[in-house]
C-alpha positions as CSV (number, residue, x, y, z in Angstrom):
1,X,90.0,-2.2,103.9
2,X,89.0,-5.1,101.6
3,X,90.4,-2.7,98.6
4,X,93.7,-2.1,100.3
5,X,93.9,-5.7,101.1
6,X,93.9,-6.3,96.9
7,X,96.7,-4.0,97.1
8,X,98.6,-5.1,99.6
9,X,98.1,-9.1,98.2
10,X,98.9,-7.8,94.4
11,X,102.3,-6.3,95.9
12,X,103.2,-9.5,98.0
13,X,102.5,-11.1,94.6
14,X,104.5,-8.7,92.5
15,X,107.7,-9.3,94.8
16,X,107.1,-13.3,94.7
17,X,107.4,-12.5,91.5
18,X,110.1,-10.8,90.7
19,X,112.0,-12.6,93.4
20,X,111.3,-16.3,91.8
21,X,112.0,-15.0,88.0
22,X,115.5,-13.8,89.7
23,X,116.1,-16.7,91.2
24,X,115.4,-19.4,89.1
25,X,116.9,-22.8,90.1
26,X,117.7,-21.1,93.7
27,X,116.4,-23.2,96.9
28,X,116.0,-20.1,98.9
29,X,112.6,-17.8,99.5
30,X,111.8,-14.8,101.3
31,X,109.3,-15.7,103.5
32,X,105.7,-12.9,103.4
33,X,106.6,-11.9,107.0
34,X,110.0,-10.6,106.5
35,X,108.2,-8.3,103.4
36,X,105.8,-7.5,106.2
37,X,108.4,-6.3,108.0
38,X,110.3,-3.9,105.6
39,X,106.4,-2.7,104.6
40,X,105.7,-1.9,108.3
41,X,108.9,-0.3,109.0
42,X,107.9,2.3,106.8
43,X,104.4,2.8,108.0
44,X,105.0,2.7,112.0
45,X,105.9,6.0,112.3
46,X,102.8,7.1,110.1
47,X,100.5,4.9,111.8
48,X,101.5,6.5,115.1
49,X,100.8,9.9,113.3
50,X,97.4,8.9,112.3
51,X,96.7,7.7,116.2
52,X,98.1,10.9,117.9
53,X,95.8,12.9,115.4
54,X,92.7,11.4,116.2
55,X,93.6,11.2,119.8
56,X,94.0,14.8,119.8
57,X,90.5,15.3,117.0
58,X,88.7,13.5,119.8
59,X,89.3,16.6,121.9
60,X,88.1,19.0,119.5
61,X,84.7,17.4,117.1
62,X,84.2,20.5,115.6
63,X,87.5,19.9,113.8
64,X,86.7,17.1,112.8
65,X,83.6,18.2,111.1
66,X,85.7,20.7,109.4
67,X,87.9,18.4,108.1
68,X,85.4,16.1,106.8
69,X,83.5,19.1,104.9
70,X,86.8,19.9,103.7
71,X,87.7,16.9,102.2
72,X,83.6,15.7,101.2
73,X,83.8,19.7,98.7
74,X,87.6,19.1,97.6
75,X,88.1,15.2,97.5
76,X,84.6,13.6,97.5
77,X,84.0,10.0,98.7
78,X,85.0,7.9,96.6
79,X,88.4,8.9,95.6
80,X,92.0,8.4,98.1
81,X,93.5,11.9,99.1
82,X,97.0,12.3,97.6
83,X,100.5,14.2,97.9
84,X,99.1,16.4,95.5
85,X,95.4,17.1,96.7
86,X,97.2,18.5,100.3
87,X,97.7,22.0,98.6
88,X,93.9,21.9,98.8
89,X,92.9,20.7,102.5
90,X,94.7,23.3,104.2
91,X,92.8,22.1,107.6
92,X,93.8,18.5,106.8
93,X,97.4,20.0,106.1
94,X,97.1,22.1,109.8
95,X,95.9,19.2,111.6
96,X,98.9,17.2,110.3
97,X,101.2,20.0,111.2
98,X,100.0,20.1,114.8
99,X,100.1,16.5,115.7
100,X,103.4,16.6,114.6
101,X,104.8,19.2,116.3
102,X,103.1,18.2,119.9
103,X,103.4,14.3,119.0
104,X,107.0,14.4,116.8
105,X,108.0,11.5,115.0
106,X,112.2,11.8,115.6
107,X,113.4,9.5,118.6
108,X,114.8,11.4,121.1
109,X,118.4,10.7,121.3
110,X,120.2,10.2,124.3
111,X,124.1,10.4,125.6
112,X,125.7,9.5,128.7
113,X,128.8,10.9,130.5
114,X,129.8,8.1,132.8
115,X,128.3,5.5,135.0
């Protein structure tokens, strides 16, 4: 968390950045929170994702173990899984699969015909 939070604080700073050196002599700032914002609009939906799959992994430990013997031979622990490592974690890539398709991410639409 504390390495993500590095991250997260080198971003802010890199948008600061760029915002100040583009608006030199300009009164006006973007405030952190509404880059919070555009950030977390992004990663709601995944988020949710990630909660439906371990809601539905609580149901099932033996998957989980699988999963973490999977990624512990392909990944190891001190690396982050990435787009390209998925091709490799095909029980990772099923669990995924699943939660999405009982738990989908698209908002369900809705029309009306009168009042």
């Amino acid at each position: 968390m504390k390495a993500f939070k590095k991250k997260f604080d080198r971003f802010h700073d890199h948008v600061f950045g760029e915002h100040r050196s583009n608006k030199e002599g300009v009164k006006e700032f973007v405030p952190k929170d509404i880059v919070d914002d555009l950030i977390a609009g992004g990663t709601d939906t995944s988020a949710t994702t990630v909660d439906w799959a371990m809601s539905e992994l609580m149901k099932q430990p033996h998957l989980i173990q699988k999963a973490i013997e999977e990624l512990d031979r392909v990944i190891g622990r001190e690396t982050w899984v990435e787009d390209k490592d998925i091709a490799q974690l095909p029980c990772i890539d099923a669990i995924m699969k699943e939660t999405m398709r009982k738990h989908p991410v698209a908002c369900n639409a809705r029309t009306t015909s009168g009042s």
